[in-house]
PDB file of N, CA, C and O in Angstrom:
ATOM      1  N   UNK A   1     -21.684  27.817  32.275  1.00  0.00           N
ATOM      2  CA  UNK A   1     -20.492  28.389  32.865  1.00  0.00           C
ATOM      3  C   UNK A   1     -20.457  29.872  32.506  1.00  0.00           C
ATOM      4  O   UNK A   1     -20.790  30.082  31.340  1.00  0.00           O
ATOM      5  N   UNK A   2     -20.111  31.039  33.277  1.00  0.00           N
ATOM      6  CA  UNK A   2     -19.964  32.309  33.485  1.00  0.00           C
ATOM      7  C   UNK A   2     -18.804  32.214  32.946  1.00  0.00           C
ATOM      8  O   UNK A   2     -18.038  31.250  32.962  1.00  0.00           O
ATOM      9  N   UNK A   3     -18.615  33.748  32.219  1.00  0.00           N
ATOM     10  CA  UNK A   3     -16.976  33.924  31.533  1.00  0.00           C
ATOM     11  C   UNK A   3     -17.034  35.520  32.123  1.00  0.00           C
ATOM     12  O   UNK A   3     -18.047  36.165  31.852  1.00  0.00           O
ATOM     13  N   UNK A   4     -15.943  36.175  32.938  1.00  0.00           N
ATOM     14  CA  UNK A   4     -15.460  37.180  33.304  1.00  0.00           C
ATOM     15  C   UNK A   4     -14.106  37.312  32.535  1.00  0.00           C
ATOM     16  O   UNK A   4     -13.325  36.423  32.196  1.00  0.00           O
ATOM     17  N   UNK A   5     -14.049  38.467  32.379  1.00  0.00           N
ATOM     18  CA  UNK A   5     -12.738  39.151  32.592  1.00  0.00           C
ATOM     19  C   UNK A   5     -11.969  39.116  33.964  1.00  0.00           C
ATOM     20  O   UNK A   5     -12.393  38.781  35.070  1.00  0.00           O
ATOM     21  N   UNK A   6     -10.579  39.604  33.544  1.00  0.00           N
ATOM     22  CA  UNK A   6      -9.808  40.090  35.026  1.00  0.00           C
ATOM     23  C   UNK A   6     -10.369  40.830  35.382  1.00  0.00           C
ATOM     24  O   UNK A   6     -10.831  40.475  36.467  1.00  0.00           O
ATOM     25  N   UNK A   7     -10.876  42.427  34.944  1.00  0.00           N
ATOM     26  CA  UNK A   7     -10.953  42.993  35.207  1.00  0.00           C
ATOM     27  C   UNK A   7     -12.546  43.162  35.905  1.00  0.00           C
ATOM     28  O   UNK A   7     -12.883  43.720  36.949  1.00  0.00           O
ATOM     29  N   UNK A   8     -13.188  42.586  35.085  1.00  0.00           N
ATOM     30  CA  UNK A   8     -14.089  42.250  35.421  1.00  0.00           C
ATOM     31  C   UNK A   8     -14.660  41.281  36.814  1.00  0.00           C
ATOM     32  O   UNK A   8     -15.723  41.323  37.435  1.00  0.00           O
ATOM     33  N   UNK A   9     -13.857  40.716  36.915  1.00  0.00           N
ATOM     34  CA  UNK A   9     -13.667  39.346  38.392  1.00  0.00           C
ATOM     35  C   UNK A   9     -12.944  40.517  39.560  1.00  0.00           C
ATOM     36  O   UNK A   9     -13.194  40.456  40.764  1.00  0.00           O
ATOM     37  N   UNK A  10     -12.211  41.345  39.073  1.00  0.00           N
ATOM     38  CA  UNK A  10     -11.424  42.078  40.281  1.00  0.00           C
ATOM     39  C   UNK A  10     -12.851  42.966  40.924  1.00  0.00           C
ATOM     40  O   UNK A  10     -13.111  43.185  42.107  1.00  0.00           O
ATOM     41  N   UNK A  11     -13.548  43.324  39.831  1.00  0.00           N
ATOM     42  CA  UNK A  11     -14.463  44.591  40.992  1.00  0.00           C
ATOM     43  C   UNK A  11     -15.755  43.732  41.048  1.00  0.00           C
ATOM     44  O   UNK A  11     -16.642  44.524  41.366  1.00  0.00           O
ATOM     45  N   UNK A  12     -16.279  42.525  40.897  1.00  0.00           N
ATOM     46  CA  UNK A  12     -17.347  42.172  41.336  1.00  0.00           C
ATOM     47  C   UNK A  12     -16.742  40.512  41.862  1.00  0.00           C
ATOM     48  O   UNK A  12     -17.340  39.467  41.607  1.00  0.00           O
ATOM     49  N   UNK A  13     -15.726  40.588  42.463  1.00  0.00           N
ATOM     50  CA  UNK A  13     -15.292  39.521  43.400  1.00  0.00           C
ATOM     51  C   UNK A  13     -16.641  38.573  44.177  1.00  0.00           C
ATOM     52  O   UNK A  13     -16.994  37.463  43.780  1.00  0.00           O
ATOM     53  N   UNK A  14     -17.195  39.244  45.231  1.00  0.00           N
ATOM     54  CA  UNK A  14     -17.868  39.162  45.813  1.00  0.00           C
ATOM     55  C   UNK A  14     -19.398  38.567  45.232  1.00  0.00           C
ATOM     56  O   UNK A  14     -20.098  37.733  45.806  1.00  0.00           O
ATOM     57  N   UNK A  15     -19.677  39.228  43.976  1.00  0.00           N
ATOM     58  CA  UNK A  15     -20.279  38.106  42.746  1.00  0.00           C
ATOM     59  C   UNK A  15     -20.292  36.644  42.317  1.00  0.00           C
ATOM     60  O   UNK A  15     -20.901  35.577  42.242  1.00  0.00           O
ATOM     61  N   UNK A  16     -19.169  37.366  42.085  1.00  0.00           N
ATOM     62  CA  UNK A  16     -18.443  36.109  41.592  1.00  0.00           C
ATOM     63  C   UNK A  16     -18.416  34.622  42.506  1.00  0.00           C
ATOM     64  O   UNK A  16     -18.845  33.517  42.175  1.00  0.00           O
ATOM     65  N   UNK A  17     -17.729  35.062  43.799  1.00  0.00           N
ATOM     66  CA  UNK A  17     -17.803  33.764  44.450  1.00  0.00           C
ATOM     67  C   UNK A  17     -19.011  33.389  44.978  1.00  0.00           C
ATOM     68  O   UNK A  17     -18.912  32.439  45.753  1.00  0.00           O
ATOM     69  N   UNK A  18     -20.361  33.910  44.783  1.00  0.00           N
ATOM     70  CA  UNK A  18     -21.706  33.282  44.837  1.00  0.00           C
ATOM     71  C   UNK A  18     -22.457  33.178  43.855  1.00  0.00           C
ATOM     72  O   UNK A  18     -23.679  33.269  43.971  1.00  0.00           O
ATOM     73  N   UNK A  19     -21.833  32.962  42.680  1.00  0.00           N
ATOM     74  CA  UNK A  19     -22.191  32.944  41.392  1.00  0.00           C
ATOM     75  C   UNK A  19     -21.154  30.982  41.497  1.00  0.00           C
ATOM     76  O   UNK A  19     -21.698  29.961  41.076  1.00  0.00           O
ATOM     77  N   UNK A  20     -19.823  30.986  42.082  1.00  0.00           N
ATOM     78  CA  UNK A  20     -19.204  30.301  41.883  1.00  0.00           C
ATOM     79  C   UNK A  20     -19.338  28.557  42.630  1.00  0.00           C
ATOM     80  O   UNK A  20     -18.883  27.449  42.348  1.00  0.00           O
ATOM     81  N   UNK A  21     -20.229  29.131  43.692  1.00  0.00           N
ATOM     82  CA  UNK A  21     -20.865  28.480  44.384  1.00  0.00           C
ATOM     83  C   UNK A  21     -22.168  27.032  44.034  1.00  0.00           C
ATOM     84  O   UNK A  21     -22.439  25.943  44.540  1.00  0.00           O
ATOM     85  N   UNK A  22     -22.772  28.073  42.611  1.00  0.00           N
ATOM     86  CA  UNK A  22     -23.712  26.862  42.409  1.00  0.00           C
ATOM     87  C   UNK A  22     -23.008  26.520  40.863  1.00  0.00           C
ATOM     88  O   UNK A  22     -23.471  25.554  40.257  1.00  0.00           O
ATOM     89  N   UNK A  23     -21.863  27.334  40.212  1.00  0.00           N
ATOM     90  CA  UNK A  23     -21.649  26.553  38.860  1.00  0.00           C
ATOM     91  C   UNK A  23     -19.854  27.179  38.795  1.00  0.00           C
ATOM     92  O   UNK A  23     -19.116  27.814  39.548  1.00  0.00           O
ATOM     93  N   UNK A  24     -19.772  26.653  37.647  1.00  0.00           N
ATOM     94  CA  UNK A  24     -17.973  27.092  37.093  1.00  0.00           C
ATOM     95  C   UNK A  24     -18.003  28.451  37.156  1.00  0.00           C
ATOM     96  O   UNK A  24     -19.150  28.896  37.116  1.00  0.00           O
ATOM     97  N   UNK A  25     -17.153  29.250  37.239  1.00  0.00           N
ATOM     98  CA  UNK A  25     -16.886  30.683  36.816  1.00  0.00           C
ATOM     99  C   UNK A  25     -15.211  30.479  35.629  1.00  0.00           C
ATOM    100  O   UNK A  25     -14.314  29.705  35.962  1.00  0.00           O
ATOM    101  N   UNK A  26     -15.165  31.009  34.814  1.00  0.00           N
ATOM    102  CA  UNK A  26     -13.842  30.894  34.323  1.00  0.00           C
ATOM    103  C   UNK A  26     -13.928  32.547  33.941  1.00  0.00           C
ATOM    104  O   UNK A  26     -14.873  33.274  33.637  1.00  0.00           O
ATOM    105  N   UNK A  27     -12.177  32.826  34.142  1.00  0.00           N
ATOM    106  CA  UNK A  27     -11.711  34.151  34.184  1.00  0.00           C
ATOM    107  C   UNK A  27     -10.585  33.988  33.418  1.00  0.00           C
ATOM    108  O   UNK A  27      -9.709  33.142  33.599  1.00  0.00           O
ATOM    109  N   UNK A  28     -10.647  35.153  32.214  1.00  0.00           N
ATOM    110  CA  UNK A  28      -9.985  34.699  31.220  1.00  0.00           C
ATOM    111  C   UNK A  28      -9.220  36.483  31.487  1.00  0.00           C
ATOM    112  O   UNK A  28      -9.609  37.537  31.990  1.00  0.00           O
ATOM    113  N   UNK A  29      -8.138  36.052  30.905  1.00  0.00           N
ATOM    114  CA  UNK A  29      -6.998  37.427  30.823  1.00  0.00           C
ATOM    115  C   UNK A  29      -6.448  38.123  29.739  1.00  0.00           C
ATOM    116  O   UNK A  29      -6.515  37.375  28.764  1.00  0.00           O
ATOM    117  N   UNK A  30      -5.793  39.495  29.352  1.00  0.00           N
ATOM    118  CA  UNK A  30      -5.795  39.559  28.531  1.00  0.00           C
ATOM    119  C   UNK A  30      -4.813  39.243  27.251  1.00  0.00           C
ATOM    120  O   UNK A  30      -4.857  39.608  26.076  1.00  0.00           O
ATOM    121  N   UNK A  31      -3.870  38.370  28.018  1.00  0.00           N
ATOM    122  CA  UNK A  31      -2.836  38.056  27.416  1.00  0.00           C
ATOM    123  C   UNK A  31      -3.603  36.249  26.919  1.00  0.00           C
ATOM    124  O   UNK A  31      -2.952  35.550  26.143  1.00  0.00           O
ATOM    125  N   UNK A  32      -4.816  35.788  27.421  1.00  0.00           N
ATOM    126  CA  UNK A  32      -5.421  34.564  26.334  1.00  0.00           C
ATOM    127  C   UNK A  32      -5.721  33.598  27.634  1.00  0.00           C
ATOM    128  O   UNK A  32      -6.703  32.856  27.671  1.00  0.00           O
ATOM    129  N   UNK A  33      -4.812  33.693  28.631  1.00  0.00           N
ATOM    130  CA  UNK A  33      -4.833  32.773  29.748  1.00  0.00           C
ATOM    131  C   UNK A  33      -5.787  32.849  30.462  1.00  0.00           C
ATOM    132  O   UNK A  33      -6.059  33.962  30.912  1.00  0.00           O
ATOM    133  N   UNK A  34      -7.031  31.149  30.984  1.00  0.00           N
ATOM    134  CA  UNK A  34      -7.936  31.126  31.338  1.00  0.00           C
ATOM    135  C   UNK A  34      -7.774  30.130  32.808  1.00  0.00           C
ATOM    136  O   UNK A  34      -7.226  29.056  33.056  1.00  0.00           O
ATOM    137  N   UNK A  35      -8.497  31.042  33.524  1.00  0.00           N
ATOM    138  CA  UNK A  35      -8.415  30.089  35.087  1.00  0.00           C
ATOM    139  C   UNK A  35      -9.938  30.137  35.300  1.00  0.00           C
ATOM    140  O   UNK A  35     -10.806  30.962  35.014  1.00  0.00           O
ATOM    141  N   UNK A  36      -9.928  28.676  36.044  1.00  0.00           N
ATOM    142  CA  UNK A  36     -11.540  28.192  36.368  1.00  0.00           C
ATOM    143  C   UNK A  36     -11.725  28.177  37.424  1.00  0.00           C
ATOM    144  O   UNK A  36     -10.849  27.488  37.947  1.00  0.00           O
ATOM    145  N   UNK A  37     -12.767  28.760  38.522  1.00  0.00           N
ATOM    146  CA  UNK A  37     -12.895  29.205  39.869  1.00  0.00           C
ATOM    147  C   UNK A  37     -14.170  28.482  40.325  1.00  0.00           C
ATOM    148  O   UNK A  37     -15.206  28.885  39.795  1.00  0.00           O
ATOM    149  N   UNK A  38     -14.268  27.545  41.164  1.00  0.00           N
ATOM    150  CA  UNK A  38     -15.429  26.498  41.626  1.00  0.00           C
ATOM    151  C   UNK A  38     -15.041  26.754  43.386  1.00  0.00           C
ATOM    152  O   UNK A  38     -14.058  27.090  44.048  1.00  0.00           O
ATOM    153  N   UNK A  39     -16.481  26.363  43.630  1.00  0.00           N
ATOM    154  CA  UNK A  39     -16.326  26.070  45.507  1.00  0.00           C
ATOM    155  C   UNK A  39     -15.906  24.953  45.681  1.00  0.00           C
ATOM    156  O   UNK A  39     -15.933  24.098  44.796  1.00  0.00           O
ATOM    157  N   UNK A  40     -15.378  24.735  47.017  1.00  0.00           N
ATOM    158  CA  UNK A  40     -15.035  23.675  47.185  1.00  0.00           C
ATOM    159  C   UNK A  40     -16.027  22.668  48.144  1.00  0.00           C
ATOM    160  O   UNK A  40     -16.642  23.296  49.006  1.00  0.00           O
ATOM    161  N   UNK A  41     -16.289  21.083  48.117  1.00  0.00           N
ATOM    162  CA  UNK A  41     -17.413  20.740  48.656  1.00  0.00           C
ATOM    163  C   UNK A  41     -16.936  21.098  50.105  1.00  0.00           C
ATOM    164  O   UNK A  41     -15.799  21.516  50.322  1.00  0.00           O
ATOM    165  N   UNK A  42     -18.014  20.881  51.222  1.00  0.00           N
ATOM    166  CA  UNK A  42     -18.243  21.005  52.465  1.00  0.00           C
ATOM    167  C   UNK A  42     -17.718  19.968  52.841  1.00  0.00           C
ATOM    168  O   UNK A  42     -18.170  19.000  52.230  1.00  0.00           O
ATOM    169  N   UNK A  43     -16.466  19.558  54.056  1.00  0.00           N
ATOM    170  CA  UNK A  43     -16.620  17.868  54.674  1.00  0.00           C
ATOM    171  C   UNK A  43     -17.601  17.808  55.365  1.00  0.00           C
ATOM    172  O   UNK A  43     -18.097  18.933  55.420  1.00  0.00           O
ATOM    173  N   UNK A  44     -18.311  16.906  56.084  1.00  0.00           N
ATOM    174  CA  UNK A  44     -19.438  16.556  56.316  1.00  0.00           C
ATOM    175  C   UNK A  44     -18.713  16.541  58.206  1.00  0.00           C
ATOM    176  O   UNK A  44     -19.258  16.930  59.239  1.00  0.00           O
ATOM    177  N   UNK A  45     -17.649  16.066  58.039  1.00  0.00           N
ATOM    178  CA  UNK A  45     -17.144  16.709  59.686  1.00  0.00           C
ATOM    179  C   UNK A  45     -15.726  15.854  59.498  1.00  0.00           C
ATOM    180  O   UNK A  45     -15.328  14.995  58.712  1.00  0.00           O
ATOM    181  N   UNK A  46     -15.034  16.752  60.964  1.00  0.00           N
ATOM    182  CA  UNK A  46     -13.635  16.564  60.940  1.00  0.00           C
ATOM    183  C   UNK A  46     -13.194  15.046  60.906  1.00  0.00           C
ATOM    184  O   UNK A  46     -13.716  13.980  61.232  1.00  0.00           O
ATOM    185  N   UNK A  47     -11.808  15.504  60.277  1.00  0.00           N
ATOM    186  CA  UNK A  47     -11.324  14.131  59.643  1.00  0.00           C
ATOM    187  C   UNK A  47     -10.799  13.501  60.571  1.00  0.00           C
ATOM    188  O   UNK A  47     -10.236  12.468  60.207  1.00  0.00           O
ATOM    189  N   UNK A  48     -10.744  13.871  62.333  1.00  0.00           N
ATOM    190  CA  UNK A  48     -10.634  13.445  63.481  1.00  0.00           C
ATOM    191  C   UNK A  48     -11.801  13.040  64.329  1.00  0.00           C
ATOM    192  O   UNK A  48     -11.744  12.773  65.529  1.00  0.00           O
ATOM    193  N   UNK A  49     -13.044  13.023  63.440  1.00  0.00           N
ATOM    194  CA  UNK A  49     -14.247  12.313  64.000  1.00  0.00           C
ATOM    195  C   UNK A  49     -14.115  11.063  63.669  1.00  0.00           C
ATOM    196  O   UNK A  49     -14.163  10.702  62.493  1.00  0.00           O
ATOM    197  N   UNK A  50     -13.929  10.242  64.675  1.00  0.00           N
ATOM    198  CA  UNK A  50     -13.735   9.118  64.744  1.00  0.00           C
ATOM    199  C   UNK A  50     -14.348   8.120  65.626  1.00  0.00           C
ATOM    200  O   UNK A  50     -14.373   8.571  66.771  1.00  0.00           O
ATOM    201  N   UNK A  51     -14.778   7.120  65.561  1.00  0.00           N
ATOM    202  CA  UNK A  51     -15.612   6.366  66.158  1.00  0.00           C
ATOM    203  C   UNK A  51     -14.510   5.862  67.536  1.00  0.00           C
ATOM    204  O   UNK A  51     -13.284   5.762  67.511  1.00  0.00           O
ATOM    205  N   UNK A  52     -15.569   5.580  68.809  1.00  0.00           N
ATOM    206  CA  UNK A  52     -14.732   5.433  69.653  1.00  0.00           C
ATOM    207  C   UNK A  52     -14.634   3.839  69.980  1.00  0.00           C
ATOM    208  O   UNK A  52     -15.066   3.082  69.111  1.00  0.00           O
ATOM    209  N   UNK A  53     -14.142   3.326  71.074  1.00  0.00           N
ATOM    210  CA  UNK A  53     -14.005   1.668  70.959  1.00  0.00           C
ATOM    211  C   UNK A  53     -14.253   1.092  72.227  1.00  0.00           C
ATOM    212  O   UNK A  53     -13.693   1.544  73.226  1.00  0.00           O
ATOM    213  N   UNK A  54     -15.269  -0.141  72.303  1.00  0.00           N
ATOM    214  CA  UNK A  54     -15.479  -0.476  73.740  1.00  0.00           C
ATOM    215  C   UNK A  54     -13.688  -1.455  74.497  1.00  0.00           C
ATOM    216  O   UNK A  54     -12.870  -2.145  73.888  1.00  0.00           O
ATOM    217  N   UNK A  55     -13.730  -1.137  75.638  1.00  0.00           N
ATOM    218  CA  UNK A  55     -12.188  -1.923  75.618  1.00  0.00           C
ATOM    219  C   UNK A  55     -12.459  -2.432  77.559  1.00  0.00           C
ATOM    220  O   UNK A  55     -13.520  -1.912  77.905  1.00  0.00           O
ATOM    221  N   UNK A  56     -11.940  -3.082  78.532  1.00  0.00           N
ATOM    222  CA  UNK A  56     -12.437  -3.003  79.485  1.00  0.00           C
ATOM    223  C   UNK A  56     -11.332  -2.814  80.382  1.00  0.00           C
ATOM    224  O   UNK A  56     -11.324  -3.280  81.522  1.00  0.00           O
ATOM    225  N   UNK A  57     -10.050  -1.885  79.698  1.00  0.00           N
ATOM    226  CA  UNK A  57      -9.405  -1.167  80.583  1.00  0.00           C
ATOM    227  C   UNK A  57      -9.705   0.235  81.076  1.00  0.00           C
ATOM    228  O   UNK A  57     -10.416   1.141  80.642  1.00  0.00           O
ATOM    229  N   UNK A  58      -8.908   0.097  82.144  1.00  0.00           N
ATOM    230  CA  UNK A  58      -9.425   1.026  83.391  1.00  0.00           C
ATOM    231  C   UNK A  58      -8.369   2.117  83.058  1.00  0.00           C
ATOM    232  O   UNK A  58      -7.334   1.900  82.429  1.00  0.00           O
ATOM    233  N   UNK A  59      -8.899   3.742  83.734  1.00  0.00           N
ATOM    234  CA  UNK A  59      -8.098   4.674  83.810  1.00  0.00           C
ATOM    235  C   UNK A  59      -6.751   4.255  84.368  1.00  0.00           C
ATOM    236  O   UNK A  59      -5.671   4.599  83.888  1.00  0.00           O
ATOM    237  N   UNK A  60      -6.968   3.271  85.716  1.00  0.00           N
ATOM    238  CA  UNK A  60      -5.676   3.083  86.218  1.00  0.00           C
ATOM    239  C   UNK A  60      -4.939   2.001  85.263  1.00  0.00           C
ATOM    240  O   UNK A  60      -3.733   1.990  85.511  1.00  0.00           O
ATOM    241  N   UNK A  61      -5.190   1.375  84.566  1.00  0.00           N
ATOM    242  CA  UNK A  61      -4.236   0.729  83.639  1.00  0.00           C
ATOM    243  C   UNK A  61      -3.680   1.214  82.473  1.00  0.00           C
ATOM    244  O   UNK A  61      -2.669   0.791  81.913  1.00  0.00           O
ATOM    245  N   UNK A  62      -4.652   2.452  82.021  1.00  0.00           N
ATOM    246  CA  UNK A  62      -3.685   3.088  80.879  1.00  0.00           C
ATOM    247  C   UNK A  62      -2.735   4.028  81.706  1.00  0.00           C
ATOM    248  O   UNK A  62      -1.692   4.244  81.089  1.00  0.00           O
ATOM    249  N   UNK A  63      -2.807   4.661  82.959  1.00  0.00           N
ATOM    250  CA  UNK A  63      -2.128   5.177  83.661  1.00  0.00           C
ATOM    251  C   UNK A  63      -1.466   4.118  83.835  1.00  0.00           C
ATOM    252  O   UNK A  63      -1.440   3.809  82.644  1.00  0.00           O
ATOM    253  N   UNK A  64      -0.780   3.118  84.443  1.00  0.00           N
ATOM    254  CA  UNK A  64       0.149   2.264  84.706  1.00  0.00           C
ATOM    255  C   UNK A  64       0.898   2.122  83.263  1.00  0.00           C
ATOM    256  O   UNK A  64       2.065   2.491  83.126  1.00  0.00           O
ATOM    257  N   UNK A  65       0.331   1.703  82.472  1.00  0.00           N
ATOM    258  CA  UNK A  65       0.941   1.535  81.203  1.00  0.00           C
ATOM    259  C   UNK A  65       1.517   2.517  80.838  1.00  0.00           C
ATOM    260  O   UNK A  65       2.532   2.169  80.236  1.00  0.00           O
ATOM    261  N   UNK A  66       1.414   3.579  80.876  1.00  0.00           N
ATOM    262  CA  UNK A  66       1.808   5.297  80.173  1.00  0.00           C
ATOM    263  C   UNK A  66       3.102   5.114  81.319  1.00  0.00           C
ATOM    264  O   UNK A  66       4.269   4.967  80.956  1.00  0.00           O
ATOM    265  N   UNK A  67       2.806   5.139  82.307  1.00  0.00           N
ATOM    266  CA  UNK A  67       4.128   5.138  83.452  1.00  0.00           C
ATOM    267  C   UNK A  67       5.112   4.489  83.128  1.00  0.00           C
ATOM    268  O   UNK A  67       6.182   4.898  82.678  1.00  0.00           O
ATOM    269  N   UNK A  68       4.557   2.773  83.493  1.00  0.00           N
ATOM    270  CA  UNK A  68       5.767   1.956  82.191  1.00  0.00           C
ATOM    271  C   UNK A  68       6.238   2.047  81.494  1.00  0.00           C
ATOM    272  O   UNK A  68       7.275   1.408  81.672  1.00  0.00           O
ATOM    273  N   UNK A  69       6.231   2.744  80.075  1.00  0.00           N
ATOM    274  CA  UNK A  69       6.550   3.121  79.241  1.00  0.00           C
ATOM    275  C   UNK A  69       7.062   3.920  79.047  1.00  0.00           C
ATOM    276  O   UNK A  69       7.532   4.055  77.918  1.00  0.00           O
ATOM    277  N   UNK A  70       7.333   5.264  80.403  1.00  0.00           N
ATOM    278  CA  UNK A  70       8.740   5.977  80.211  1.00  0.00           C
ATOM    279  C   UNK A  70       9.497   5.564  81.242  1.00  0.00           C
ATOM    280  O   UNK A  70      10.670   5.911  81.380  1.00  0.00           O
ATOM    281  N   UNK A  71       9.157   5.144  81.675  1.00  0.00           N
ATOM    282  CA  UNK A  71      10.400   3.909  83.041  1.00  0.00           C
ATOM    283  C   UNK A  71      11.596   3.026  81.700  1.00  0.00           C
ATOM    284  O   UNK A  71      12.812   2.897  81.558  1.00  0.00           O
ATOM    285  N   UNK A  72      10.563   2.678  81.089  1.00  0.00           N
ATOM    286  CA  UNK A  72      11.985   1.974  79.965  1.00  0.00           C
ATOM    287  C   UNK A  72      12.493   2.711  79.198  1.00  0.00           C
ATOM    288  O   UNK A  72      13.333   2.146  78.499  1.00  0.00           O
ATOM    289  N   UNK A  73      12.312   4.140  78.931  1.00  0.00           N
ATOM    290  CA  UNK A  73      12.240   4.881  77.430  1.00  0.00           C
ATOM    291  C   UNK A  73      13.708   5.721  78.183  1.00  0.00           C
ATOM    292  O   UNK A  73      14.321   6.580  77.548  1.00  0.00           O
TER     293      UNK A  73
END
């Protein structure tokens, strides 16, 4: 693990977060207080990728149905 300063983390930022990338960085201040700076993992894909479903309704029946359904609403 890398130990920066504030001051030190403020002008080599850009370091830092590819330094932060493959391990911990912790940035310590001068009043004692220490914060730990990591990447975050990659999702592998959106959390709206979703598998789709065989079904053997027709456009015109989810259209009928959608219709129905503000006829009562």
């Amino acid at each position: 693990m890398k130990v920066f300063t504030y001051s030190e983390a403020r002008q080599n930022l850009a370091k830092l977060l590819i330094i932060a990338q493959k391990e911990e960085v912790e940035i310590r201040r001068r009043d004692g207080a220490a914060f730990s700076l990591t990447a975050k993992k990659e999702m592998a894909g959106s959390p709206f990728d979703i598998p789709g479903i065989k079904t053997k309704a027709t456009t015109q029946d989810i259209l009928d149905a959608v219709r129905d359904s503000r006829m009562t609403a």
